[in-house]
C-alpha positions in Angstrom: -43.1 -22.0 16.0 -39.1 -22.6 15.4 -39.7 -21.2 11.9 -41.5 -18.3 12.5 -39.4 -17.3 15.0 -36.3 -17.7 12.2 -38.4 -15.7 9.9 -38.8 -13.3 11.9 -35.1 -13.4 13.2 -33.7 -13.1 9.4 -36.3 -10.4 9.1 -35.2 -8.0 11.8 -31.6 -8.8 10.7 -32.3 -7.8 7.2 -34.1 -4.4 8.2 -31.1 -3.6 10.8 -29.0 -4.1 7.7 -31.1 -2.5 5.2 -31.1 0.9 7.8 -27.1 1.3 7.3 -26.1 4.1 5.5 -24.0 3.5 2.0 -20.9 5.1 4.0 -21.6 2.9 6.7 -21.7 -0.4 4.3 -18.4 1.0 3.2 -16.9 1.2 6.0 -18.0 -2.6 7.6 -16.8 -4.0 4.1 -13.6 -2.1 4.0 -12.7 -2.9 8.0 -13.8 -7.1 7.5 -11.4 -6.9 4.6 -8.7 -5.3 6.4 -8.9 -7.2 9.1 -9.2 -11.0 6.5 -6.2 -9.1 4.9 -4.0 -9.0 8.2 -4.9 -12.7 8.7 -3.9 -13.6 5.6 -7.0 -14.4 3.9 -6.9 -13.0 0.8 -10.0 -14.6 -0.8 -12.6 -13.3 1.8 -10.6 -9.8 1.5 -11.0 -9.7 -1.8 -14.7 -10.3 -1.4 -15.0 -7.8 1.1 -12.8 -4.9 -0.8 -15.1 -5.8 -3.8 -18.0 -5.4 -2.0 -17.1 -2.2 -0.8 -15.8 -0.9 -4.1 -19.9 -1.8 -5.4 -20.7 1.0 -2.8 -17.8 3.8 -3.9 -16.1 2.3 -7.1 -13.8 5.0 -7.5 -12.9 5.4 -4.1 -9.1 5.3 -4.5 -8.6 4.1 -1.1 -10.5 0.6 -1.5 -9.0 0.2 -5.1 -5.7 0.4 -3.6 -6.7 -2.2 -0.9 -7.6 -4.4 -3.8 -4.2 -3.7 -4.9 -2.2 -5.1 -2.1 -4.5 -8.2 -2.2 -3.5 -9.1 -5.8 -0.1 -8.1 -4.5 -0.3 -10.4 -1.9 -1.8 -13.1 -3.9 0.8 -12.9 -6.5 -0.7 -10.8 -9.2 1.6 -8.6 -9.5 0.0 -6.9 -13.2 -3.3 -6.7 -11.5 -1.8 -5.5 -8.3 -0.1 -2.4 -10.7 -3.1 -2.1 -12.1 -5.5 -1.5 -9.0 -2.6 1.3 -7.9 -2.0 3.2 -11.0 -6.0 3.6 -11.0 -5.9 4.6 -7.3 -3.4 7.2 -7.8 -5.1 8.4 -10.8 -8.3 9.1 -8.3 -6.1 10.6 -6.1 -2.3 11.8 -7.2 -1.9 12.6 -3.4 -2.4 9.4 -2.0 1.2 8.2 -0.7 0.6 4.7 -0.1 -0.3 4.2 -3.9 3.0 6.5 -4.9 4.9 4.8 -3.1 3.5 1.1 -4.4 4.2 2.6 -7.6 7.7 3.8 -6.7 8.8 0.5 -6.2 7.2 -1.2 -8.5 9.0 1.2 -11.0 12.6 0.7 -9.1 12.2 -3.1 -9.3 11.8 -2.5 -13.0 14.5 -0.4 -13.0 12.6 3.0 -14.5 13.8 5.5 -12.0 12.2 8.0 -14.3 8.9 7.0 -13.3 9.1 6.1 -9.4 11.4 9.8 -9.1 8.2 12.2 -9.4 6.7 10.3 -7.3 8.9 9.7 -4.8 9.8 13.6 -4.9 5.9 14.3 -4.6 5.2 12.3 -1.5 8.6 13.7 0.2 7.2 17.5 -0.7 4.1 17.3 1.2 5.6 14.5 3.6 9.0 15.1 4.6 8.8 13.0 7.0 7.8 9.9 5.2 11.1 7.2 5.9 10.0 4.7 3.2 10.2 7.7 0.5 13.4 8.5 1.6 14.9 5.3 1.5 13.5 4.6 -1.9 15.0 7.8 -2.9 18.7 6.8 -1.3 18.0 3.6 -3.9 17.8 5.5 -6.9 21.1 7.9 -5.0 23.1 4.4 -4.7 22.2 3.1 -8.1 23.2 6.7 -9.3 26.9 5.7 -7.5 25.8 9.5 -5.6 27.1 7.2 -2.4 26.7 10.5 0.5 23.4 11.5 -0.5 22.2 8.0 -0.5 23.8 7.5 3.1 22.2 11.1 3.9 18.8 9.7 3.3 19.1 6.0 4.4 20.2 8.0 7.9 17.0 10.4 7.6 14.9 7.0 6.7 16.1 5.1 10.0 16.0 8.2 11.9 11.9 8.4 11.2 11.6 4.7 11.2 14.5 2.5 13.0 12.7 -0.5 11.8 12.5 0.3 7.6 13.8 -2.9 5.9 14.1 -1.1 2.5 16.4 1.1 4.1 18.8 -1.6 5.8 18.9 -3.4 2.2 19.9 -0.1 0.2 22.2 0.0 3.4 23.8 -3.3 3.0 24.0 -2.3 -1.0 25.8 0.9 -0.3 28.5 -1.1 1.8 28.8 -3.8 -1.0 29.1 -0.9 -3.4 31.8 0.8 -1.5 33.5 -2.3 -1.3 33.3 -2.4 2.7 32.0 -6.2 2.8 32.8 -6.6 6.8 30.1 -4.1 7.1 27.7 -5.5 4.9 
């Protein structure tokens, strides 16, 4: 009796299942791995991204996800990877630009993380972490007031942007004013 009653169980669970819509399925897989991804559990995030980009593979949003997992994880070509392909599904997607963006700072090739820090501040002006990746490539250009003009518009949006307290801190070490730095 125990058994049937798990067969049938594991039955009624797999129709309930089977009656989800693909956009539903998406949508589970891509919350679970958003929330295994805030706690830090990159494998079953992974899993989870993955199984949602089965449903939509070219879905930019959950190939970016997949992205900050490897990023996360340490693999940091696989990581570029996943957002170069999501911003090639969507050139509009910010969080991908701006991924990019610093990616391409840290390498130091402002000639590929200007256009699109430019493109995300032209239909966002009031994205901070563009800004203050913009007063990055302003301070590395020694153009010290507009870099202070956007670190100020940065932590005007977002009092809290570390990006824009360390291009801060480099702009006082640059100007030589250590006791501020």
């Amino acid at each position: 009796m125990r058994i049937k009653g798990l067969i049938l169980y594991f039955a009624i669970g797999l129709c309930l299942t089977s009656c989800d819509s693909p956009e539903e399925k998406y949508s589970n897989f891509m919350q679970k791995g958003n929330d295994f991804y805030e706690a830090q559990d990159f494998v079953k995030a992974r899993l989870e991204f993955r199984n949602a980009a089965k449903i939509m593979p070219t879905d930019h949003k959950v190939i970016y996800h997949l992205g900050l997992v490897e990023e996360a994880d340490g693999n940091l070509q696989k990581a570029l990877s996943a957002y170069l392909t999501a911003e090639q599904q969507n050139p509009d997607f910010e969080p991908a630009s701006l991924k990019l963006a610093q990616f391409y700072l840290t390498a130091n090739m402002h000639n590929e993380a200007t256009p699109r820090i430019e493109r995300v501040l032209k239909a966002n002006p009031d994205n901070a972490m563009a800004h203050a990746l913009k007063a990055s490539i302003l301070l590395k250009q020694k153009n010290y007031a507009q870099s202070q003009h956007e670190i100020d518009v940065a932590l005007k949006i977002d009092p809290e942007n570390i990006i824009a307290y360390s291009v801060q801190t480099g702009l006082y070490l640059a100007k030589e004013q250590y006791a501020l730095a």
